[in-house]
N, C-alpha and C positions, 0 to 999 in steps of 0.2 A: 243319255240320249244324245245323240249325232248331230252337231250345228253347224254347219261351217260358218266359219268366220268369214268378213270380209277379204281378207287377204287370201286366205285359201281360195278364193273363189275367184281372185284375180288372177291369181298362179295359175290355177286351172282354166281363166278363159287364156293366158298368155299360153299356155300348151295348145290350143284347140286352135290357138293363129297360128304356131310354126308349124303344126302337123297340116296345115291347108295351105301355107306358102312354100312352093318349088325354093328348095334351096338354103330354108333355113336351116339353124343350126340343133340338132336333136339331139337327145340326152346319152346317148348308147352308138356306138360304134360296131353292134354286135358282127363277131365273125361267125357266119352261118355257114351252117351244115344242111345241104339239103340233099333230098335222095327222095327217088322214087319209093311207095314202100306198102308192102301187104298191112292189113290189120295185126296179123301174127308179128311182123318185125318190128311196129311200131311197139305191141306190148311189150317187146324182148326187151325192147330199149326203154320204156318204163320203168319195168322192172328192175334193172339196173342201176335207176337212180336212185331206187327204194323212194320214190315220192307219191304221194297223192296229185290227182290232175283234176284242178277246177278249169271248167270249161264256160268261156263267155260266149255268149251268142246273140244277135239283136240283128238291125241293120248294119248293110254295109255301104252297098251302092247307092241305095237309098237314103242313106245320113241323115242325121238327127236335125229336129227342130232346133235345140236345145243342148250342143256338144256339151258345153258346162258344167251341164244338169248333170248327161249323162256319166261324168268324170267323176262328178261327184257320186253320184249313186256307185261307183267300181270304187270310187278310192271307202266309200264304207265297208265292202266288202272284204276287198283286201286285208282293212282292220282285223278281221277276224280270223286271217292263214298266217301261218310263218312262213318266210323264204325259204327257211332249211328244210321243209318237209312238204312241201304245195311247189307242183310246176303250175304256170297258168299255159292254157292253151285258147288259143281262137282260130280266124280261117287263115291266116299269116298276112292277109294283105293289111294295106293302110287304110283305107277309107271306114268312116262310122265307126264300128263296134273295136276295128283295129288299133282306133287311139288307145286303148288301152293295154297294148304294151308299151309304149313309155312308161306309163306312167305305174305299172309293175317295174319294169327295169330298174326305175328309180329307186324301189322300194328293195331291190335285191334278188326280185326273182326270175329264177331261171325261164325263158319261154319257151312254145313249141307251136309250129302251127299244124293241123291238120285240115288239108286242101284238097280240090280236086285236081286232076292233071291239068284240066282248062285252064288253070290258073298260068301256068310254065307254058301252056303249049299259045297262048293270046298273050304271054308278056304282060299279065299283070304285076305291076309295081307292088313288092314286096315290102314289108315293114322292115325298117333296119332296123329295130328293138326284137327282132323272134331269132332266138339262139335258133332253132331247130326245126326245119320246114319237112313236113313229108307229103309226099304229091300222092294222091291215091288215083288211081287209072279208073278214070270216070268220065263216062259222055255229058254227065249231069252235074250243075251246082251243089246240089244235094239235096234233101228232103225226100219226101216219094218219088221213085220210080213213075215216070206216065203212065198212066193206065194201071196202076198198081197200090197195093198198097205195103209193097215191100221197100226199104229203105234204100236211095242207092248205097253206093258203094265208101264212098265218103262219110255218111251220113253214120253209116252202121259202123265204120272205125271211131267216129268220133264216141259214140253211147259205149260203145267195147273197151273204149283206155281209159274212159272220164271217171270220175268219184262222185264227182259234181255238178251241177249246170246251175249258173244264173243266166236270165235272159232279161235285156232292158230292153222292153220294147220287142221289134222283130218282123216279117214275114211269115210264110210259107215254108221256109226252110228253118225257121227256129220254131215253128208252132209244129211242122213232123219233129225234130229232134227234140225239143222237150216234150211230148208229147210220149213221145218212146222213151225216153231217159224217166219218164214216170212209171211206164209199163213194167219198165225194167230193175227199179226197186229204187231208184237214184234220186239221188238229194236234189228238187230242181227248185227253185223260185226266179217267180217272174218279176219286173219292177215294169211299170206303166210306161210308155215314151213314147213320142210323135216321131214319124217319120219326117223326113222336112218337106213340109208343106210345098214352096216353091217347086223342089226337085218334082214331086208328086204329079202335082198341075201340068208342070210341061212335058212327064211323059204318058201323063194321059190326052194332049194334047197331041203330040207324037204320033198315038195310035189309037188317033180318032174316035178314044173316048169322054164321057162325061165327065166335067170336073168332080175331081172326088171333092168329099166335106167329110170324110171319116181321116183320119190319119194315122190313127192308133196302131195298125199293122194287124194282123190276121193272129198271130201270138195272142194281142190283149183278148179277143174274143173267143179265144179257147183256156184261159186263164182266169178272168175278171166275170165272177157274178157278177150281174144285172147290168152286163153293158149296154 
């Protein structure tokens, strides 16, 4: 059974301070490949590397109570892939669930992210730990379509290349995609996690709603008997 020790837990909050300070200095230098790219091209290129694709998903914008935690909960998993046969993939940026390419890189393994166009077309800040970014042409972050209960477009590349899903934590957009990654016959497990509180409050503040006092994310409640 899995402990962290003291010192692992300090490495891991001293990663979760450089990945939140402008300018420090990160583990990976990666030079990325990015391209716009169908479901179809993404698999090509998959396929190619003959690997397996564990897929992370949780918060992003929304960020963790608890970055630490969450580090630790991925560096357990990681335990259990080898670099030479597992890509990992997430949304390619930095914030929340993103910390966790570093702390792959570290480990040897290859990344990839699969994103929505929004990402490239709003200059969202990309993780400099993702070898391999693909932008899928999408009005939407991902999850369900409005008014629908079809995946977007993003959404449905990511379930089509993955093997795997873990989700720490999450939304809207990780409770449709692991929710379909189950439909779909895929390895998925959930791990518990708080959004961060702070962040939460002010933008329900924002938008002139009630302070929340749940924080768990819409995932825990589609995952966790007797919540």
């Amino acid at each position: 059974m899995f402990k962290a020790a003291p010192l692992s837990r300090l490495l891991l909050l001293l990663s979760c301070f450089l990945l939140a300070v402008p300018g420090a200095t990160m583990a990976c230098e990666a030079l990325r490949e990015t391209r716009e790219a169908t479901s179809e091209i993404i698999k090509t290129f998959i396929s190619s590397k003959k690997m397996k694709v564990l897929t992370f998903v949780g918060y992003s914008g929304a960020r963790y109570q608890d970055p630490a935690a969450m580090l630790e909960h991925a560096s357990r998993v990681l335990d259990r892939h080898s670099p030479a046969g597992t890509m990992i993939n997430i949304g390619a940026t930095t914030e929340g669930i993103g910390g966790i390419y570093e702390l792959a890189k570290r480990r040897g393994f290859t990344t990839i992210g699969i994103v929505s166009t929004l990402a490239r077309d709003e200059h969202v800040t990309l993780s400099p730990c993702v070898d391999y970014v693909f932008f899928v042409k999408d009005p939407t972050w991902g999850g369900q379509m409005p008014g629908s209960t079809r995946l977007s477009p993003t959404s449905a590349a990511i379930i089509a290349n993955s093997t795997s899903f873990v989700s720490i934590g999450g939304g809207d957009v990780a409770r449709d995609e692991m929710l379909a990654a189950q439909r779909a016959g895929k390895s998925v497990t959930f791990i518990p996690a708080d959004m961060n509180h702070q962040l939460a409050r002010e933008k329900a503040m924002k938008r002139g709603l009630s302070e929340p006092i749940d924080f768990r994310g819409a995932a825990h409640a589609a995952f966790v008997k007797g919540n």
